[in-house]
N, CA, C and O atoms as a GROMACS GRO file, in nm:
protein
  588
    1UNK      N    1   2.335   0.734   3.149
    1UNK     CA    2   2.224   0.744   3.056
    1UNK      C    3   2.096   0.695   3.124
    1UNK      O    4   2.093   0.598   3.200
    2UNK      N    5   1.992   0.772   3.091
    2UNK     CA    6   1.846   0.716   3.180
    2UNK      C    7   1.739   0.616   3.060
    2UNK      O    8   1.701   0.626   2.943
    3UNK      N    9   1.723   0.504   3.192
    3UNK     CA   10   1.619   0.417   3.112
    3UNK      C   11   1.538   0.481   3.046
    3UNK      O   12   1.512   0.591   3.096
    4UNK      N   13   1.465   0.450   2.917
    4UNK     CA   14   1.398   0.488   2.827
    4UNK      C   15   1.290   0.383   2.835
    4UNK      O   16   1.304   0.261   2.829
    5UNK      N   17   1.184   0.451   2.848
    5UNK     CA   18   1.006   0.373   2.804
    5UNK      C   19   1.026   0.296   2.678
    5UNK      O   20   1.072   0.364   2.587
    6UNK      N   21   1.003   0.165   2.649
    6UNK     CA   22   1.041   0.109   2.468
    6UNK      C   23   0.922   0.092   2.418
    6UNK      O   24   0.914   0.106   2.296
    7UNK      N   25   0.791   0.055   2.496
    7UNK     CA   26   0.622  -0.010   2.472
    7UNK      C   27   0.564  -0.040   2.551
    7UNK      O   28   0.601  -0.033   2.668
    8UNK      N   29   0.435  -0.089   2.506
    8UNK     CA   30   0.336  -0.109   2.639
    8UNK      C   31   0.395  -0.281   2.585
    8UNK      O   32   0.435  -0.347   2.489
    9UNK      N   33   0.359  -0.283   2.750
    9UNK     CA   34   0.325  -0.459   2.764
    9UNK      C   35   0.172  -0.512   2.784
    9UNK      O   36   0.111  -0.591   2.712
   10UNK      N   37   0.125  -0.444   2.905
   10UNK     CA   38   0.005  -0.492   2.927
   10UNK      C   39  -0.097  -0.434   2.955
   10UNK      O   40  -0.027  -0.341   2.994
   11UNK      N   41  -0.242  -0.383   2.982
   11UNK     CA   42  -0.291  -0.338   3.061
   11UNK      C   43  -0.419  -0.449   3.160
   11UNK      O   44  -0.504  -0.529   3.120
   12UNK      N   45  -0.386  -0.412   3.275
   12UNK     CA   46  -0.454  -0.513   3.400
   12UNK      C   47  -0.579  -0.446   3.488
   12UNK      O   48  -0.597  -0.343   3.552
   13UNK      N   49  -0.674  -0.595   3.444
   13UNK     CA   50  -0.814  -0.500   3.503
   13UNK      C   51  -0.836  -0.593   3.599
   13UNK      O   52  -0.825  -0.712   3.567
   14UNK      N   53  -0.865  -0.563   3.713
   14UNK     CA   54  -0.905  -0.613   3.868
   14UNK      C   55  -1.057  -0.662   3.805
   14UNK      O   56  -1.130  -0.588   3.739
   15UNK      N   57  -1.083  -0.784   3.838
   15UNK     CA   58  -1.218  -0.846   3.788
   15UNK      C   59  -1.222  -0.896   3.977
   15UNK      O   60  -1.143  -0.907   4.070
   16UNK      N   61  -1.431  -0.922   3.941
   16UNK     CA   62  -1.476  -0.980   4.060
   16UNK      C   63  -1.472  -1.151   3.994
   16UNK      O   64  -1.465  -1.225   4.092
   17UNK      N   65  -1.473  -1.216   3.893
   17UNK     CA   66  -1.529  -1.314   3.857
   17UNK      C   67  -1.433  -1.356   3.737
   17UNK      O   68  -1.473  -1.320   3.626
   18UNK      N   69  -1.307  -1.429   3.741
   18UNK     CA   70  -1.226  -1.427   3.637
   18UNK      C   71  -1.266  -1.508   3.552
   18UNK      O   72  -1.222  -1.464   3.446
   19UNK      N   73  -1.348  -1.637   3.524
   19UNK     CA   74  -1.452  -1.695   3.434
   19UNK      C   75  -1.522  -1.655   3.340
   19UNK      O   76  -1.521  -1.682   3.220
   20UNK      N   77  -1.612  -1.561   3.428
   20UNK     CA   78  -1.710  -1.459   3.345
   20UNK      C   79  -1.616  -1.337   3.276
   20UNK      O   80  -1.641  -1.315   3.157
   21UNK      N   81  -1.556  -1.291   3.313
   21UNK     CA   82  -1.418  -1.181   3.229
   21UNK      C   83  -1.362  -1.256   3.115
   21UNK      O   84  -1.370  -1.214   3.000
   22UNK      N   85  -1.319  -1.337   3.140
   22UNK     CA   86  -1.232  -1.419   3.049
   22UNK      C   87  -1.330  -1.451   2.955
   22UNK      O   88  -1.298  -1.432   2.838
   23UNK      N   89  -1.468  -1.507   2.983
   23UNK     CA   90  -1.566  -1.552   2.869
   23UNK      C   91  -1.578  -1.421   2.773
   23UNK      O   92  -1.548  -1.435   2.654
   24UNK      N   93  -1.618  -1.306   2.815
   24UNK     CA   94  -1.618  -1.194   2.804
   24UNK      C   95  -1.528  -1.134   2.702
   24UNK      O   96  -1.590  -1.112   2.598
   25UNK      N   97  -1.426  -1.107   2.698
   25UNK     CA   98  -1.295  -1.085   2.671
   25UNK      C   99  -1.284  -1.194   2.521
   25UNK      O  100  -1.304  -1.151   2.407
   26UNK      N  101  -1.248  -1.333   2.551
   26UNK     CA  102  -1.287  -1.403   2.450
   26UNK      C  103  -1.385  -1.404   2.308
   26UNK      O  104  -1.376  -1.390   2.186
   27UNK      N  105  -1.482  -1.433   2.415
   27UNK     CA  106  -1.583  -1.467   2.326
   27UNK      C  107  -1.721  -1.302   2.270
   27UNK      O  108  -1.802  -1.312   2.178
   28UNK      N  109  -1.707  -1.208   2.336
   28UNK     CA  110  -1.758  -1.102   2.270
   28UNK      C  111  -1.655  -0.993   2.262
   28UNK      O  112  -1.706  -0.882   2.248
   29UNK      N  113  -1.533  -0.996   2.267
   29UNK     CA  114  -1.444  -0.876   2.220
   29UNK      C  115  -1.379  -0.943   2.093
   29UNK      O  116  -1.386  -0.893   1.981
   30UNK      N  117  -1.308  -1.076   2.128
   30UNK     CA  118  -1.223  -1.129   2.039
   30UNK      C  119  -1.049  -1.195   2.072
   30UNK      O  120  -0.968  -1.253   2.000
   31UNK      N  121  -1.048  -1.155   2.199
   31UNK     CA  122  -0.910  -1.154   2.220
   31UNK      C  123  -0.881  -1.284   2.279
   31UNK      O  124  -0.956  -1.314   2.372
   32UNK      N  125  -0.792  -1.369   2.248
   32UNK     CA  126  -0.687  -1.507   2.255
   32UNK      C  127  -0.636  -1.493   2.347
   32UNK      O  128  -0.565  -1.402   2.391
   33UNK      N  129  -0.692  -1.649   2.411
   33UNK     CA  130  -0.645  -1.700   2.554
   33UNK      C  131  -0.483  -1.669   2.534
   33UNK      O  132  -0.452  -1.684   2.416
   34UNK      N  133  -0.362  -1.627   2.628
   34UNK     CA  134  -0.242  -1.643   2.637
   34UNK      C  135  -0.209  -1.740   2.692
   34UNK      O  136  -0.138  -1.826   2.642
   35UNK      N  137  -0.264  -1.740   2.820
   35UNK     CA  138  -0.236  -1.776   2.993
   35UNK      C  139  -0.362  -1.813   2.996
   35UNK      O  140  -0.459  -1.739   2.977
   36UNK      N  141  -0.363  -1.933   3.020
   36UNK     CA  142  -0.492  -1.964   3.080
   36UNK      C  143  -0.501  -1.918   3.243
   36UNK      O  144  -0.399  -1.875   3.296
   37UNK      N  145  -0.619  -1.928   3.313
   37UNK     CA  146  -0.618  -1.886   3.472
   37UNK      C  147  -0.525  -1.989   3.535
   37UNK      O  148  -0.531  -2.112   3.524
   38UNK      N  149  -0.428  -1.906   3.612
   38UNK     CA  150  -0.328  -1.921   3.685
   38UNK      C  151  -0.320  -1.860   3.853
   38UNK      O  152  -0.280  -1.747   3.880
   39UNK      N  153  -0.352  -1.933   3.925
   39UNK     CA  154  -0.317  -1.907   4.063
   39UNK      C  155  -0.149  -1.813   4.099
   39UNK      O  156  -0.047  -1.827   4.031
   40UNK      N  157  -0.157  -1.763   4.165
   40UNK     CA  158  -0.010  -1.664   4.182
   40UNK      C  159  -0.036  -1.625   4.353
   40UNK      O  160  -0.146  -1.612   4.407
   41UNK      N  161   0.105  -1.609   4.420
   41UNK     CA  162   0.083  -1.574   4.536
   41UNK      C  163   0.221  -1.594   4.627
   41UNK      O  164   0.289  -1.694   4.604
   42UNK      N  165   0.252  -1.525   4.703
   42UNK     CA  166   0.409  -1.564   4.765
   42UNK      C  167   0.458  -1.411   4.817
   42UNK      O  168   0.382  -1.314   4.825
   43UNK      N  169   0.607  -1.413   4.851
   43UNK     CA  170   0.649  -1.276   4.908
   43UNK      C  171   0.695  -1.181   4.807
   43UNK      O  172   0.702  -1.061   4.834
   44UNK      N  173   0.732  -1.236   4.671
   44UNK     CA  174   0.740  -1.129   4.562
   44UNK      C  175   0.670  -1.057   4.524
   44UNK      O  176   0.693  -0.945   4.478
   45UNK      N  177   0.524  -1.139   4.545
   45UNK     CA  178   0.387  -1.042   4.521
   45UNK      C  179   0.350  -0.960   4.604
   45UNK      O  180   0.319  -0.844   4.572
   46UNK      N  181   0.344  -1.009   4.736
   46UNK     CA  182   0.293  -0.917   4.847
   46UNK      C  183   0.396  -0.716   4.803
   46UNK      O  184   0.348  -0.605   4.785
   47UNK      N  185   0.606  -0.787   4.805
   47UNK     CA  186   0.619  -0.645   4.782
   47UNK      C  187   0.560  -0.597   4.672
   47UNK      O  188   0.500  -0.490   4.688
   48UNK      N  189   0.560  -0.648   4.554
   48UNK     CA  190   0.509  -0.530   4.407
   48UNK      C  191   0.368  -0.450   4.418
   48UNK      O  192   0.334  -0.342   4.370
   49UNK      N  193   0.272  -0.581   4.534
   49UNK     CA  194   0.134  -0.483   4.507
   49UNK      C  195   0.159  -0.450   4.646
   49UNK      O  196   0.042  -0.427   4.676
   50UNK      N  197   0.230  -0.429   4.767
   50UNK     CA  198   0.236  -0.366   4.873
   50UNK      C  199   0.110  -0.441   4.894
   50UNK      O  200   0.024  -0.353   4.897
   51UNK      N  201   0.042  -0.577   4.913
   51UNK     CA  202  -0.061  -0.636   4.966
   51UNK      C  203  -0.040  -0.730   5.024
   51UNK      O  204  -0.072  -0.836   4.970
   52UNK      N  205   0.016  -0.732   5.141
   52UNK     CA  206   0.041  -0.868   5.209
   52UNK      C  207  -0.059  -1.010   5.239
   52UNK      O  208  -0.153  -1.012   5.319
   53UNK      N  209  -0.025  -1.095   5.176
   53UNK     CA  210  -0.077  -1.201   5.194
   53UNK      C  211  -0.175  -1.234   5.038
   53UNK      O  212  -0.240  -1.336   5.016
   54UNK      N  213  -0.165  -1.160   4.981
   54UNK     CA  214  -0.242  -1.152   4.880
   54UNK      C  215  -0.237  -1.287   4.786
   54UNK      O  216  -0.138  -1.350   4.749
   55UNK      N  217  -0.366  -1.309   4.761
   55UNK     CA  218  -0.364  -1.437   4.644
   55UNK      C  219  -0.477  -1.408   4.537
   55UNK      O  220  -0.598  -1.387   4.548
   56UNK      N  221  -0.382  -1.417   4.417
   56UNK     CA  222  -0.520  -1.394   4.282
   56UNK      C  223  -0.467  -1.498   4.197
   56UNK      O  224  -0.365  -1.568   4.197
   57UNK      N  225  -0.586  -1.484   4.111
   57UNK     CA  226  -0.571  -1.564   3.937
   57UNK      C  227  -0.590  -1.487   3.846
   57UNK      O  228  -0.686  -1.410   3.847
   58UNK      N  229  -0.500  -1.491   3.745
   58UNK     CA  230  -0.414  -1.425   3.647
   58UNK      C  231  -0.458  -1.491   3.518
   58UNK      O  232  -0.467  -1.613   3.529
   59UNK      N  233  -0.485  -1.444   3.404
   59UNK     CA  234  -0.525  -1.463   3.252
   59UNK      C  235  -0.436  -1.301   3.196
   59UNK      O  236  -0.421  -1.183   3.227
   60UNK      N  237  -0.396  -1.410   3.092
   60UNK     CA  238  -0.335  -1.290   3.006
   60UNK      C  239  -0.429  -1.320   2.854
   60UNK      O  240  -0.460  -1.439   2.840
   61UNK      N  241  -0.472  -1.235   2.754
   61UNK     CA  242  -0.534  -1.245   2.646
   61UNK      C  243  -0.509  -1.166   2.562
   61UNK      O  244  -0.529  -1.049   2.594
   62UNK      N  245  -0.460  -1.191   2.435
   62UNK     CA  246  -0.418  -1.105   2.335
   62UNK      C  247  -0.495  -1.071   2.274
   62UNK      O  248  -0.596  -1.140   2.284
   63UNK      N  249  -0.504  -0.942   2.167
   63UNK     CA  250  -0.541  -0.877   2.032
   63UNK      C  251  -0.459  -0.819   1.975
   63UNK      O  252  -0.392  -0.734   2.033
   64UNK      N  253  -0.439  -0.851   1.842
   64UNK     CA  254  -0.364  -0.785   1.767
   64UNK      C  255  -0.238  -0.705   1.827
   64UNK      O  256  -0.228  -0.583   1.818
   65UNK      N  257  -0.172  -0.762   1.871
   65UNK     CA  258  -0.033  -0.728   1.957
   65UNK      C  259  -0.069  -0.670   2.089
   65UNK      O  260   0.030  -0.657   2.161
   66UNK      N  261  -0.160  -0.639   2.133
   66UNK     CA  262  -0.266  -0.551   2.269
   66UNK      C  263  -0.262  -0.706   2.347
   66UNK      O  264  -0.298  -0.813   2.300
   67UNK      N  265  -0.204  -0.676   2.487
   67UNK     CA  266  -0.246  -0.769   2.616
   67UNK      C  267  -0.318  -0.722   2.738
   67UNK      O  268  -0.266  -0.649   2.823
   68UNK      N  269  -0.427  -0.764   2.743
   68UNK     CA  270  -0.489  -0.723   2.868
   68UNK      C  271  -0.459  -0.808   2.998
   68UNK      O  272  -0.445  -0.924   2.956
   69UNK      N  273  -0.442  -0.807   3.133
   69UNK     CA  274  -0.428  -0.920   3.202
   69UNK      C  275  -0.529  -0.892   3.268
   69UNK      O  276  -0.555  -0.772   3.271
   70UNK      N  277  -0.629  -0.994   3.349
   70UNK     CA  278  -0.764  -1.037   3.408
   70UNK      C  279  -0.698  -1.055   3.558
   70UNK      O  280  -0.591  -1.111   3.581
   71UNK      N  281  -0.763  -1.010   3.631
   71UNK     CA  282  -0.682  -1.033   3.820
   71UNK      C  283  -0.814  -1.095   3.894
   71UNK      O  284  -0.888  -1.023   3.961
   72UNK      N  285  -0.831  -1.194   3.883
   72UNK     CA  286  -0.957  -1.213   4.024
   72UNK      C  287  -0.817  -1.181   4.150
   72UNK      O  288  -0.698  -1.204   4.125
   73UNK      N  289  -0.860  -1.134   4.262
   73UNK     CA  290  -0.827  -1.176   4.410
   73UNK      C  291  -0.901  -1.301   4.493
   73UNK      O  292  -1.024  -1.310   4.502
   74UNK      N  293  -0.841  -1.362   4.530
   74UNK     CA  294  -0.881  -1.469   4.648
   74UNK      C  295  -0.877  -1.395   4.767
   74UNK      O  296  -0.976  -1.394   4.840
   75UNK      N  297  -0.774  -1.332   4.797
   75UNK     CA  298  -0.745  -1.320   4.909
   75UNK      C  299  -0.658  -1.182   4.974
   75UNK      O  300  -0.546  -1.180   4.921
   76UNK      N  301  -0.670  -1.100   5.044
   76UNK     CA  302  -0.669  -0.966   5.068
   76UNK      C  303  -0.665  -0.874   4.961
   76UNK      O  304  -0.578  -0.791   4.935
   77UNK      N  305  -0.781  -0.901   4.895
   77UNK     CA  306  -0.825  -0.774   4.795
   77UNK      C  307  -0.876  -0.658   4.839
   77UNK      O  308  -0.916  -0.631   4.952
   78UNK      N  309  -0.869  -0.566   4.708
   78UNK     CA  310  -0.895  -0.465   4.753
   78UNK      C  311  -1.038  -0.438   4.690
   78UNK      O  312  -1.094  -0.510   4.607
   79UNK      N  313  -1.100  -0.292   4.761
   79UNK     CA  314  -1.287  -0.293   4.740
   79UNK      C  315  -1.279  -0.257   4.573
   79UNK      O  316  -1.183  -0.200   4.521
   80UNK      N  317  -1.372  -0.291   4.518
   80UNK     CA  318  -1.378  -0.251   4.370
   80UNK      C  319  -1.417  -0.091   4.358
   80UNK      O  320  -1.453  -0.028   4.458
   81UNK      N  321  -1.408  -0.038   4.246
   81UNK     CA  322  -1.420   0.112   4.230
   81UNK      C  323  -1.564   0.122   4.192
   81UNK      O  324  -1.572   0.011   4.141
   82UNK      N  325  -1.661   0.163   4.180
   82UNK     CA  326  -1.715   0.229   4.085
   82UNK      C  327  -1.711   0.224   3.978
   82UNK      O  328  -1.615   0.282   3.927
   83UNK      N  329  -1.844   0.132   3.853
   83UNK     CA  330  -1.803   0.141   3.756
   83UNK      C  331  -1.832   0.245   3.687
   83UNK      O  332  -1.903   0.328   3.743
   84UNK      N  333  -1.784   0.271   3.539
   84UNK     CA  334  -1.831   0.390   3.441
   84UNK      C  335  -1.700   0.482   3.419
   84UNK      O  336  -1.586   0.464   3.460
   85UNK      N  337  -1.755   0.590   3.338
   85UNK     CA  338  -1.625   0.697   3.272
   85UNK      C  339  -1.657   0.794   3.348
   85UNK      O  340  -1.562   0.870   3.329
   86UNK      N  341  -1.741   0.857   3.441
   86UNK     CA  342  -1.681   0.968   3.481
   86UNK      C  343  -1.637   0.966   3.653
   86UNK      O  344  -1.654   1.054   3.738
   87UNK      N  345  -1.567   0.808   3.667
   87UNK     CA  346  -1.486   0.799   3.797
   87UNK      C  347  -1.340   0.785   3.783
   87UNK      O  348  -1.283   0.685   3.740
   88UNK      N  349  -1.268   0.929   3.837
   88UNK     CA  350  -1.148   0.921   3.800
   88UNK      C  351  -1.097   0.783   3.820
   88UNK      O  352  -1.154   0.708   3.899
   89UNK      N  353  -0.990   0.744   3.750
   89UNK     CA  354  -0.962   0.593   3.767
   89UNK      C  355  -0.975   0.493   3.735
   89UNK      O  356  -0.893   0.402   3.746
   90UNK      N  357  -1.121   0.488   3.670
   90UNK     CA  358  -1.158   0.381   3.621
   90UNK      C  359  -1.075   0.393   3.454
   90UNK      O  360  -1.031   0.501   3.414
   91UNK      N  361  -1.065   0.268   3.375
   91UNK     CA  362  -1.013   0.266   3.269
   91UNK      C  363  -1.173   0.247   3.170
   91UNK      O  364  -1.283   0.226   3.221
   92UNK      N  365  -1.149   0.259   3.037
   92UNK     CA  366  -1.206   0.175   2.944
   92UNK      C  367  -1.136   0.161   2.800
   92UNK      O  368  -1.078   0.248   2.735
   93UNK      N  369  -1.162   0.010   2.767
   93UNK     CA  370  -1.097  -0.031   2.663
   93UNK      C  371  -1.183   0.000   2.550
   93UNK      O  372  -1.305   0.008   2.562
   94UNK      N  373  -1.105   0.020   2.411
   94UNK     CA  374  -1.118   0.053   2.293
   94UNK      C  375  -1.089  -0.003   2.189
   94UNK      O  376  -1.006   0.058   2.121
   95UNK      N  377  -1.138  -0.128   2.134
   95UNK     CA  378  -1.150  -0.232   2.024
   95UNK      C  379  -1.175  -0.181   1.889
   95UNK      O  380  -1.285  -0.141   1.850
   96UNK      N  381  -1.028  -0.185   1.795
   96UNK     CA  382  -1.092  -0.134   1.672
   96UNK      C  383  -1.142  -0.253   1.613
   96UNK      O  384  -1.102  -0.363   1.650
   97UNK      N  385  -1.258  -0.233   1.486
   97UNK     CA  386  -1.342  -0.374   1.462
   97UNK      C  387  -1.325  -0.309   1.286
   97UNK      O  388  -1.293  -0.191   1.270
   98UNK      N  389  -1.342  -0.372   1.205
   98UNK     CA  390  -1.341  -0.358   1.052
   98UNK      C  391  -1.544  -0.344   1.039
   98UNK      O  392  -1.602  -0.265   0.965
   99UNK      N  393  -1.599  -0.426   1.117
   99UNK     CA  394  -1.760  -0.406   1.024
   99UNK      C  395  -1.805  -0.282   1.227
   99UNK      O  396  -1.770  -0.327   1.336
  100UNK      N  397  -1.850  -0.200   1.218
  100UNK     CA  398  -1.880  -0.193   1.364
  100UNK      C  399  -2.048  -0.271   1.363
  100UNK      O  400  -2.091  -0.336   1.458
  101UNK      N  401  -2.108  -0.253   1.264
  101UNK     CA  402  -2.238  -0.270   1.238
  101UNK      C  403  -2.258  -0.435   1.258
  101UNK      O  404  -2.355  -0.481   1.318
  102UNK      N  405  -2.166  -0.509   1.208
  102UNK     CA  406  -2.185  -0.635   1.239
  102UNK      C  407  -2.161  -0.712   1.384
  102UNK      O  408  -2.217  -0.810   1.433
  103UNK      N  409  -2.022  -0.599   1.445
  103UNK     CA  410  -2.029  -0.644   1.605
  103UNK      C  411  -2.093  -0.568   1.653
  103UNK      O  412  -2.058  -0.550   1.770
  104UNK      N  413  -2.184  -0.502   1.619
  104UNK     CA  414  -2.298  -0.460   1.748
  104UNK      C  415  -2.409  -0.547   1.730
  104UNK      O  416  -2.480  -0.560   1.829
  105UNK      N  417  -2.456  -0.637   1.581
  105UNK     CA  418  -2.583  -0.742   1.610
  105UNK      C  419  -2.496  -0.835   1.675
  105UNK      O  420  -2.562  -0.895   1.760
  106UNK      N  421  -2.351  -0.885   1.672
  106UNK     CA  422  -2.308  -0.975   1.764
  106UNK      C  423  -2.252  -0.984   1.861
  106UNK      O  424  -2.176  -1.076   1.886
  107UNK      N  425  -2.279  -0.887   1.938
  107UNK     CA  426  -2.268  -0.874   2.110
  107UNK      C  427  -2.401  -0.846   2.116
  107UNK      O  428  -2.454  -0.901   2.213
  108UNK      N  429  -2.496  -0.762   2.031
  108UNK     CA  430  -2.675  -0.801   2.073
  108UNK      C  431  -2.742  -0.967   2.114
  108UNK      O  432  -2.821  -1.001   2.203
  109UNK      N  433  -2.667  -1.053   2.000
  109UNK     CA  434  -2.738  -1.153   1.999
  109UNK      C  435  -2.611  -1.270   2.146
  109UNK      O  436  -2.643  -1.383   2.181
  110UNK      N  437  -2.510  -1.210   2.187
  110UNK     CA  438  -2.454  -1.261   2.250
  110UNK      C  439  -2.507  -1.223   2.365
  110UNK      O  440  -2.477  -1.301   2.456
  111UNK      N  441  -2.577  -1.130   2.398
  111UNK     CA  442  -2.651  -1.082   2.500
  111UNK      C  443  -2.541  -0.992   2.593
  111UNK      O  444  -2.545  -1.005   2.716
  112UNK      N  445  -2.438  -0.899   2.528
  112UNK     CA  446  -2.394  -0.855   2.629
  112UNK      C  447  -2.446  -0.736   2.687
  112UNK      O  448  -2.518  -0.669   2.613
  113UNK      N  449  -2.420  -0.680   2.838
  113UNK     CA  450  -2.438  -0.620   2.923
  113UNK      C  451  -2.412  -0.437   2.863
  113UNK      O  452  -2.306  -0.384   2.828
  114UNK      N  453  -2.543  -0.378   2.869
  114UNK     CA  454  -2.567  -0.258   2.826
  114UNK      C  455  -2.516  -0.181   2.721
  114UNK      O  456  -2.448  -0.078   2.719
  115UNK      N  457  -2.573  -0.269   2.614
  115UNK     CA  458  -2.489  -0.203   2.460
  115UNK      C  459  -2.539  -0.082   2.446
  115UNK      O  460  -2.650  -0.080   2.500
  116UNK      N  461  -2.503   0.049   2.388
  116UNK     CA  462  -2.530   0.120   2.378
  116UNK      C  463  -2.553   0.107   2.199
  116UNK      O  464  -2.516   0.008   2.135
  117UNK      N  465  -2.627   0.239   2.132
  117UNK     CA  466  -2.669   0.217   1.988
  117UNK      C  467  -2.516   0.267   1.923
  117UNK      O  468  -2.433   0.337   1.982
  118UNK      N  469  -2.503   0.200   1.762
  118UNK     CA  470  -2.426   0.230   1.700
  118UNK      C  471  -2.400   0.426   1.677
  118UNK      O  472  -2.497   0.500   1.658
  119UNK      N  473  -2.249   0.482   1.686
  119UNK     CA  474  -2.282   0.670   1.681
  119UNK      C  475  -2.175   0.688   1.587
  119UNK      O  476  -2.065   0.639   1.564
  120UNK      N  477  -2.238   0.764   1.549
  120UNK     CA  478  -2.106   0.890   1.433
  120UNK      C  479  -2.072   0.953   1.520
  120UNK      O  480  -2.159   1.014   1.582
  121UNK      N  481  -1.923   0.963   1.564
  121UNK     CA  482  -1.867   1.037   1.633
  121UNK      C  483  -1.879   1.190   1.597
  121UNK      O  484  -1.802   1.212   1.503
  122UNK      N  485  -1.931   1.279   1.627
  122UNK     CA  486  -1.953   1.453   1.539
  122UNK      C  487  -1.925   1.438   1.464
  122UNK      O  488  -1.813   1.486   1.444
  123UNK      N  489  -1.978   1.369   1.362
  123UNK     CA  490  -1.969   1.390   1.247
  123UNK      C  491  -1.811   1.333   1.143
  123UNK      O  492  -1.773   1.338   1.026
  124UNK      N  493  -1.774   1.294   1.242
  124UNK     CA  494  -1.648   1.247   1.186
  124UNK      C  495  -1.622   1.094   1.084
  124UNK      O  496  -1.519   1.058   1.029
  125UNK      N  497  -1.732   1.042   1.087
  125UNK     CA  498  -1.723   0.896   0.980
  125UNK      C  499  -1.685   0.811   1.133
  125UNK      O  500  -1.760   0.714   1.143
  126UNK      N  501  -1.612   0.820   1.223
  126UNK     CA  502  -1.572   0.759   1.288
  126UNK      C  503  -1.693   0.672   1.381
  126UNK      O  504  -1.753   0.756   1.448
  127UNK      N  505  -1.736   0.564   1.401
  127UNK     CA  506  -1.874   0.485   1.458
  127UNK      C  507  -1.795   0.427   1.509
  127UNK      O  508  -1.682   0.399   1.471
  128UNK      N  509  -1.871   0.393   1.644
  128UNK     CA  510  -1.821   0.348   1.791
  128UNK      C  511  -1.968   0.324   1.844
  128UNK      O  512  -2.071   0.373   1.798
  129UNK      N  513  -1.953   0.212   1.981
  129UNK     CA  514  -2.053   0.173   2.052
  129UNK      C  515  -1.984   0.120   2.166
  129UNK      O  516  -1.865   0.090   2.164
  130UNK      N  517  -2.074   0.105   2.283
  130UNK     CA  518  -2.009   0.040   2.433
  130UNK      C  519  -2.075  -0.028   2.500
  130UNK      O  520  -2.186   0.002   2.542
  131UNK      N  521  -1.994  -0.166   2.526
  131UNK     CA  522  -2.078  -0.229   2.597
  131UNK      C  523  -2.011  -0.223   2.722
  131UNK      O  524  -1.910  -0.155   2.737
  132UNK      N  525  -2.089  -0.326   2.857
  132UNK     CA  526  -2.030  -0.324   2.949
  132UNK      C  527  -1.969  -0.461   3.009
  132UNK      O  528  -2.055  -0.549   3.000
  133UNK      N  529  -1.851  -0.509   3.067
  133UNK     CA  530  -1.764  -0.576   3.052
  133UNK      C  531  -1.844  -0.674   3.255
  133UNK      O  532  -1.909  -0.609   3.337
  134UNK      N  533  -1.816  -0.787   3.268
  134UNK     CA  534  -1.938  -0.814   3.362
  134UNK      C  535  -1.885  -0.756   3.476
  134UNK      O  536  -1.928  -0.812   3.577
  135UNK      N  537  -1.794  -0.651   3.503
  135UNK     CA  538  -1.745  -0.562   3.607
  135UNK      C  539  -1.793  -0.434   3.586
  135UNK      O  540  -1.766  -0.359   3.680
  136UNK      N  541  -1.843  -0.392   3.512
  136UNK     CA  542  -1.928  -0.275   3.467
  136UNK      C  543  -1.829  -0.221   3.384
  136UNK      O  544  -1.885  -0.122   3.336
  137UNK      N  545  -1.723  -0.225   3.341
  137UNK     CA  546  -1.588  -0.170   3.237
  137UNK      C  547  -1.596  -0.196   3.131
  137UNK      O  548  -1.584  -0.297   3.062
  138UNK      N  549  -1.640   0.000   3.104
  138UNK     CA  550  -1.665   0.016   2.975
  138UNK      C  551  -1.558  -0.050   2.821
  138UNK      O  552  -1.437  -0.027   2.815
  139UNK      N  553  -1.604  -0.098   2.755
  139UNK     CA  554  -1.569  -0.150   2.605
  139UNK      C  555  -1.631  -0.085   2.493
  139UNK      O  556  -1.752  -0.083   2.469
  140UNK      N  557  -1.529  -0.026   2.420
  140UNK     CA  558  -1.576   0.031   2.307
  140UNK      C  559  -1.539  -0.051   2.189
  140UNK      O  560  -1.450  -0.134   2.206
  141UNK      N  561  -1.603  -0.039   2.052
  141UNK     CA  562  -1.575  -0.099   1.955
  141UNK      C  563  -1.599   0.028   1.852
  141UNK      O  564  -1.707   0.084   1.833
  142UNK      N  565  -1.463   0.061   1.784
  142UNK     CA  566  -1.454   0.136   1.714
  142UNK      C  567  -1.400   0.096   1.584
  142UNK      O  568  -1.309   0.017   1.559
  143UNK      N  569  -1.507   0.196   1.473
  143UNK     CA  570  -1.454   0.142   1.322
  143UNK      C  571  -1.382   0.285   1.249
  143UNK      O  572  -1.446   0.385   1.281
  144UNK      N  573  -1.316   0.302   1.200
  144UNK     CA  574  -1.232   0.418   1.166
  144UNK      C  575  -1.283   0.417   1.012
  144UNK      O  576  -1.281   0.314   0.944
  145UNK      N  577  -1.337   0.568   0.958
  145UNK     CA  578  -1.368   0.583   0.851
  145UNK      C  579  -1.234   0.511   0.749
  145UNK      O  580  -1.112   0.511   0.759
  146UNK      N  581  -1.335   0.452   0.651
  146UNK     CA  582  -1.271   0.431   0.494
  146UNK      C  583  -1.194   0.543   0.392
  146UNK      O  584  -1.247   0.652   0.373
  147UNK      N  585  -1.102   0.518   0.347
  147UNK     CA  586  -1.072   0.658   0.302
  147UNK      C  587  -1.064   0.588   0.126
  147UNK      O  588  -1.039   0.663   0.031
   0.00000   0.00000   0.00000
């Protein structure tokens, strides 16, 4: 019988600055420390990321059952990508929010990094906005029409 997929566990974003991510993440998305920053490094790691010698710090942070994990590298990292959505590769996260109108004056007044204005998705009731995460990774905050 073949293993079967059961759920997601995590998704992991390569940060330059795991401080500033983590503040980030916290304090203008919403999501709960797990793991505080944790040093990691040894020969188990080198095989999984095929990066020899490699040393990072690790944060795990929850939402609503959603785990993101935070990666600074110390040490044989790799070059960062390009931020934005139209570089294959890059990810962006998608925060559903109950008011959207109220977290866009509070990532305004939190001062985060290139909010874009509150949008009706075509017309769909559906309002969304994006800010940018201090790696340039896009964050959306989406409110799903009332029915």
């Amino acid at each position: 019988m073949a293993a079967r997929s059961v759920g997601l566990n995590h998704m992991g974003l390569c940060v330059r600055d795991l401080g500033a991510a983590l503040a980030f993440y916290r304090d203008v998305a919403g999501f709960e420390v797990r793991l505080p920053p944790t040093r990691m490094s040894g020969g188990w790691f080198d095989t999984l990321t095929r990066n020899d010698g490699a040393e990072i710090e690790v944060a795990m942070l929850d939402l609503a059952g959603f785990t993101i994990q935070l990666v600074e590298y110390h040490a044989a990292g790799a070059d960062a990508v390009a931020p934005g959505h139209n570089h294959p590769g890059n990810p962006h996260l998608c925060i559903d929010v109950d008011d959207v109108d109220a977290k866009h004056a509070e990532v305004l007044a939190l001062g985060a990094h290139r909010p874009t204005d509150v949008v009706d998705i075509a017309g769909t009731g559906v309002r969304s906005f994006y800010v940018e995460d201090p790696d340039g990774t896009p964050v959306e905050f989406l409110q799903m029409p009332t029915r």
